[in-house]
N, C-alpha and C positions, 0 to 999 in steps of 0.2 A: 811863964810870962802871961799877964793876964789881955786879953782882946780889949783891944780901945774901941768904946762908943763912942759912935759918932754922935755931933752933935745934935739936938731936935730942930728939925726947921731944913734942914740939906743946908747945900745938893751932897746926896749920898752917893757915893760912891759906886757903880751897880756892874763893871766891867769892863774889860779892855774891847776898847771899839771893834775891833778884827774878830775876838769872838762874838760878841754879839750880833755880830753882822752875819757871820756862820750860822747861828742857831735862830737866825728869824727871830723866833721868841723866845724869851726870858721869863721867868718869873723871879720874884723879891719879895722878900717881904720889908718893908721898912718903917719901922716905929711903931711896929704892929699892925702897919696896912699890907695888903697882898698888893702886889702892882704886876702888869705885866707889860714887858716893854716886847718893841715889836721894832723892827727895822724893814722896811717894805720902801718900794722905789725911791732907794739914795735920803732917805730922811728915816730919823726917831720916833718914836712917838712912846708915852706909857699913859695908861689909863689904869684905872682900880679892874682885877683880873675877873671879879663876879660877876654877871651882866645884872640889869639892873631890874631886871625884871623878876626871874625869879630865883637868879641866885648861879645860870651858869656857867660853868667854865666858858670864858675864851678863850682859851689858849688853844683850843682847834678848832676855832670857829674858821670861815672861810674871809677872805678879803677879795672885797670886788669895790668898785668904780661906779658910785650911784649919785644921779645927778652931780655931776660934778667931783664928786668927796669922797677919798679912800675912806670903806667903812668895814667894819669885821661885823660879823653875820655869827650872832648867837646859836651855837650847834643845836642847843635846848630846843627855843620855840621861834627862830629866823629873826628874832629883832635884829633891827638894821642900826650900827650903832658908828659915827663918825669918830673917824681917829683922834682926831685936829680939836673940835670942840666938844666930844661926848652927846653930842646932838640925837637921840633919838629920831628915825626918818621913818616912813611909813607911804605906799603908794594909793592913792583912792583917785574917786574921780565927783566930780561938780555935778551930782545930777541933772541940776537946773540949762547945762551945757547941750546942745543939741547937734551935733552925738557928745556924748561925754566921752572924754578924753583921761585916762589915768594920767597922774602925778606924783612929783617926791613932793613930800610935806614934810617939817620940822613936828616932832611934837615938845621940841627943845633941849636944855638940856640934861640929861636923867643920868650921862655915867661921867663919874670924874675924869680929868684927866690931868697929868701933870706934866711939869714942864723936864725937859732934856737935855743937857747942853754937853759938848764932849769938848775937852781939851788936851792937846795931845796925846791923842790916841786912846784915852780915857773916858767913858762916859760916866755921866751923873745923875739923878733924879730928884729934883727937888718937889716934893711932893704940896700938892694946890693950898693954896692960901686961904681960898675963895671958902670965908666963913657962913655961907647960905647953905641948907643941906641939898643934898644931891641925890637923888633917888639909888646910887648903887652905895651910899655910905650904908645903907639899909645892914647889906652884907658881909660888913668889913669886921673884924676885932673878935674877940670871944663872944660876943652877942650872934655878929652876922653865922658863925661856924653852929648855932644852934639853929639859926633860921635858914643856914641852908641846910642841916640836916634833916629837917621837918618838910624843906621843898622836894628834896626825894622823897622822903616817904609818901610824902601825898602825892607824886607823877607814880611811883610803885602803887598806890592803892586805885587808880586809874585804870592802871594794864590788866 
């Protein structure tokens, strides 16, 4: 029996809720995108799994609570990257502030993320519509698998 492809566009199919929910993180790949979904307090979320920066795994980044916005924390080099809208966040302070005061700042949005919806006990992935590029599209497809081999090598030619 040959495996039915799903159609292009979603929502793809990505697992049974209860596991998912088990395994915190997921990875997928769908239509040839890496995705990784993530289940963190009572809600979904999946984003493109490369950070957008230079290419690393999330899937053991850390999640914490910054200004306001569950964000996972690029294991690689600590970008701070929002669930919800892929928001790149970043803390500095206003010089010109007397004392300066650090802050969270947008540097907007730099990693995809896509939408989730579960129905009975199923969940799915419809992977972003949003035709503007996205700085983690950078590392997606047989292109991105060549550019993040090359982002190792050069953190390996560093050490």
């Amino acid at each position: 029996m040959e495996e039915e492809e799903q159609p292009t566009g979603g929502p793809h199919f990505v697992g049974k809720k209860d596991e998912l929910i088990k395994a915190k993180r997921s990875f997928r790949t769908i239509e040839g995108r890496d995705i990784l979904i993530i289940h963190q307090q009572g809600a979904f979320y999946a984003l493109d799994s490369y950070c957008y920066h230079a290419g690393g795994a999330l899937q053991n980044g850390d999640i914490e609570e910054l200004n306001g916005k569950l964000c996972i924390i690029c294991p690689k080099h600590k970008y701070k990257i929002s669930l919800t809208e892929g928001e790149g966040l970043y803390k500095a302070t206003d010089p010109r502030e007397n004392p300066p005061v650090a802050r969270w700042f947008s540097k907007g949005v730099k990693q995809r993320t896509h939408m989730v919806t579960e129905t009975d006990g199923e969940v799915h992935v419809t992977l972003s519509q949003n035709p503007g590029w996205v700085e983690s599209d950078f590392y997606q497809g047989e292109k991105g698998k060549e550019e993040r081999a090359k982002a190792e090598e050069a953190d390996k030619a560093k050490s």
